[in-house]
N, C-alpha and C positions, 0 to 999 in steps of 0.2 A: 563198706562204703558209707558214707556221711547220709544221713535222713536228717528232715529238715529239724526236727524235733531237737537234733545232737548238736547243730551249729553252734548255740550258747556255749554249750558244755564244751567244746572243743576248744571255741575263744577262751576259754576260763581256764584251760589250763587242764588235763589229765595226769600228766608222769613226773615225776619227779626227776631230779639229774642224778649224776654219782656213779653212773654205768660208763666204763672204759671205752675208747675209739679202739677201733681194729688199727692197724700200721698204716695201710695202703688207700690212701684216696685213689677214687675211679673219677675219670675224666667220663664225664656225661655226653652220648649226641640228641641234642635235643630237637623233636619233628613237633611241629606247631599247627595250630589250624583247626583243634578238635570242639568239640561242645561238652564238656566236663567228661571225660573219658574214666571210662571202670576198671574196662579189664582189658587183655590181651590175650591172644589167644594165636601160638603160630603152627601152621600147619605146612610143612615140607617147607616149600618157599615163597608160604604166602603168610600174609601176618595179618588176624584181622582185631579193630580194636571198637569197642559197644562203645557208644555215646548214648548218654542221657540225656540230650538234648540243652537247649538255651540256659535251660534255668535251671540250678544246683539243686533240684529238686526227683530226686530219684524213687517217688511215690506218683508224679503224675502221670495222668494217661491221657497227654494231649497228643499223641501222636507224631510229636517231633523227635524223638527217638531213631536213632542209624547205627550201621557198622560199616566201617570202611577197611579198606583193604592196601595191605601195603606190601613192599617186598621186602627181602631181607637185611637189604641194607639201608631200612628207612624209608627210602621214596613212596610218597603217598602214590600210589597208583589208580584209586577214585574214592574219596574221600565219603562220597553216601552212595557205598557200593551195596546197601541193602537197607532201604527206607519201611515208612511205614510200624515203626515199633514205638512205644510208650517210651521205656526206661530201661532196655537192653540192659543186662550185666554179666552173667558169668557165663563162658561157651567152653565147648569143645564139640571134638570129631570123632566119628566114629564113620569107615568108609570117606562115602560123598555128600553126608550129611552135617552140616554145622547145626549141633545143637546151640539153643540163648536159651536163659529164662528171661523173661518179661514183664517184672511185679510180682503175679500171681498167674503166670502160664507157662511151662513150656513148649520151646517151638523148635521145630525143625527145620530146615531148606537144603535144597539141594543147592551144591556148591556149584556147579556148571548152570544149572537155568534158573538157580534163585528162587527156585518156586517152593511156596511152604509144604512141606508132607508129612509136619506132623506138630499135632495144637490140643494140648493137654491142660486145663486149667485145673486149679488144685482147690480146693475145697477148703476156705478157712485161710488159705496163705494170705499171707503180710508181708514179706519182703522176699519172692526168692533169691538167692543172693548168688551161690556159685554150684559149679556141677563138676565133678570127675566118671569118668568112665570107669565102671568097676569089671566089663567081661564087655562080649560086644550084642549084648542083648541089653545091657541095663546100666542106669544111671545113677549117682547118688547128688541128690541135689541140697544144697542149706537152706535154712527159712530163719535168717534172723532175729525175726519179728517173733516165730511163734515159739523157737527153739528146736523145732522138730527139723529131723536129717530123712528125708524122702527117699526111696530108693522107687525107681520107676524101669520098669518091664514095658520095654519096646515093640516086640513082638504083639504082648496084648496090648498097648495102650492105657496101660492101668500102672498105678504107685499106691504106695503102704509106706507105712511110719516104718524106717529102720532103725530108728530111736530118735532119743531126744536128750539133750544135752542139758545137765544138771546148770541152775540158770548160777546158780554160784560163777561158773565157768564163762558168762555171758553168752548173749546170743551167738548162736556157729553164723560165721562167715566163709574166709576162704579156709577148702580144705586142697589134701592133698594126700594122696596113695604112694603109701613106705611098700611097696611089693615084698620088700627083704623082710619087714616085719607083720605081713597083712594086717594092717591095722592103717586106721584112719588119722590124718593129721588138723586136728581142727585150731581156727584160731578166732577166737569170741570179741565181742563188739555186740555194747549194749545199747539199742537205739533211742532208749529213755533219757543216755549218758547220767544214768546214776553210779553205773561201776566203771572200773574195767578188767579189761577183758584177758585171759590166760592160752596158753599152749597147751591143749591138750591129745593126748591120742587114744585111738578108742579101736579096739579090737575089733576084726571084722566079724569073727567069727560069736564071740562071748559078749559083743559089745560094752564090756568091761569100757570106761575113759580112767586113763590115767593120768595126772598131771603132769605137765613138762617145767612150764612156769609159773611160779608166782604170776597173777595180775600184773598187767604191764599197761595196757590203755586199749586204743579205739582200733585196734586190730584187724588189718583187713584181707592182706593177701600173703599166702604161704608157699614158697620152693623151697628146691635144692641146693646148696652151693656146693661146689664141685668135690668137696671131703667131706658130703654128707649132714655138713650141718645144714639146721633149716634157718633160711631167710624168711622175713616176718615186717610187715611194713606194718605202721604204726601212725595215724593222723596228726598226734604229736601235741606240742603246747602250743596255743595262737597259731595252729597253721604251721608250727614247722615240724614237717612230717621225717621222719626217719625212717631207719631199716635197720630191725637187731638180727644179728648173728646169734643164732643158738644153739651150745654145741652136745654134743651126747649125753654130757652129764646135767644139763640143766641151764648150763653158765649164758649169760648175757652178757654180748656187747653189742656196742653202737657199729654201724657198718661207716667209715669216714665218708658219707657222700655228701653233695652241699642238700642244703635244706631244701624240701619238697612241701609243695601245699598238698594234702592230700592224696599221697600213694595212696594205691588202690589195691587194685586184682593184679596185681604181677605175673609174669611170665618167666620162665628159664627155659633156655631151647636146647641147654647144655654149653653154650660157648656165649653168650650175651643173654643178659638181663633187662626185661622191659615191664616198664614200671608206666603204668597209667598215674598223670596229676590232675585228679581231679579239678582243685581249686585252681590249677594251674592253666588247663584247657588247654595240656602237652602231654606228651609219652616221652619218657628218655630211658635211651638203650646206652647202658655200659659194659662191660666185660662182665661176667659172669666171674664173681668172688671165687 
């Protein structure tokens, strides 16, 4: 996701052209109403999506920060279904618990009474950025800012470095759990916008990273598309944000969708794709490639 720091460097242009369209344009439905939205996150049949609040500014801790809650076919169903937060950005579940991080915290709630049950701040963090569930005691969460990959122990309350990502690769952003290959899917974004940023995967076991791509840009959110390739949104040149398809062997293409300000933290629920637009202050859910 964009930090205030990157805006120049975004408007100036990151990626070069030359990468092929996939065949198939997806017809986008686009839900409106949000305050710069991150990420998405669906859980059975409920969909909820962090807002950063008013201002494109996902470092501050003014407290306008939300996550709202929608259903499956889009319909907002309370738009600050859970107030009270900074700069919300990557979630998931585990049980009845909606994990967020928060800048430099992780939080917990319970999904039925909203109430927080668990608030871990991290020592040193700068940006946390996204979380996957690695077992159901523990979390691995990104720190883009510092480069370090968190792995956090639920049961105790407590996290440790599970590495840290070689900065050649830019900072880790959105990740994503290949179960077939235990290994980690990271995609880098560097919040100085001096680089950018690559596909990488990193062993869970050896924490070996091994590269997927070349440097590609401002890299934010990483799935699945239904044959295995990964999806990969990209902030783009002047705001127009893309999505590359990247298939086993490495190869790049553009996904044919129209141009996005600011994909985010994407989502795959396995049948539809949902793409937080930042710059947009929309979500748009298409068929899942």
């Amino acid at each position: 996701m964009m930090t205030k720091s990157l805006k120049s460097f975004v408007l100036a242009g990151i990626i070069g052209s030359g990468l092929t369209l996939s065949a198939n344009a997806a017809q986008p439905q686009h839900i409106e109403g949000f305050s710069h939205p991150e990420s998405v996150f669906v859980n059975k049949n409920e969909v909820y999506v962090s807002n950063i609040g008013e201002k494109l500014d996902p470092m501050a801790k003014d407290n306008d920060g939300f996550i709202s809650k929608l259903d499956k076919s889009g319909k907002v169903v309370e738009l600050k279904w859970l107030t009270n937060l900074n700069a919300p950005k990557g979630m998931n579940v585990i049980g009845n618990t909606l994990y967020v991080v928060d800048i430099d915290t992780l939080k917990g709630f319970d999904i039925k009474s909203k109430k927080e049950v668990l608030n871990i701040p991290v020592s040193g963090a700068v940006f946390l950025n996204d979380i996957v569930v690695l077992d159901k005691n523990t979390l691995l969460v990104s720190d883009t800012g510092t480069g370090i990959i968190h792995k956090f122990d639920l049961a105790k309350q407590k996290y440790e470095t599970f590495t840290k990502l070689d900065s050649a690769y830019a900072g880790p952003n959105g990740l994503l759990l290949d179960t077939k290959k235990k290994a980690l899917i990271v995609v880098g974004y560097d919040p100085a916008g001096k680089q950018k940023g690559s596909v990488v995967s990193i062993d869970l076991k050896s924490k070996k990273a091994t590269k997927i791509t070349e440097p590609l840009g401002a890299l934010d959110g990483v799935v699945m598309a239904k044959n295995g390739d990964l999806l990969v949104s990209d902030w783009g040149e002047n705001l127009q944000g893309v999505v590359y398809r990247v298939d086993s062997k490495g190869g790049v293409s553009k996904i044919d969708f129209e141009i996005m300000g600011g994909p985010a933290d994407m989502y795959s629920d396995g049948v539809s794709l949902w793409i937080p637009r930042m710059a947009d202050k929309k979500v748009s859910k298409i068929d899942l490639p």
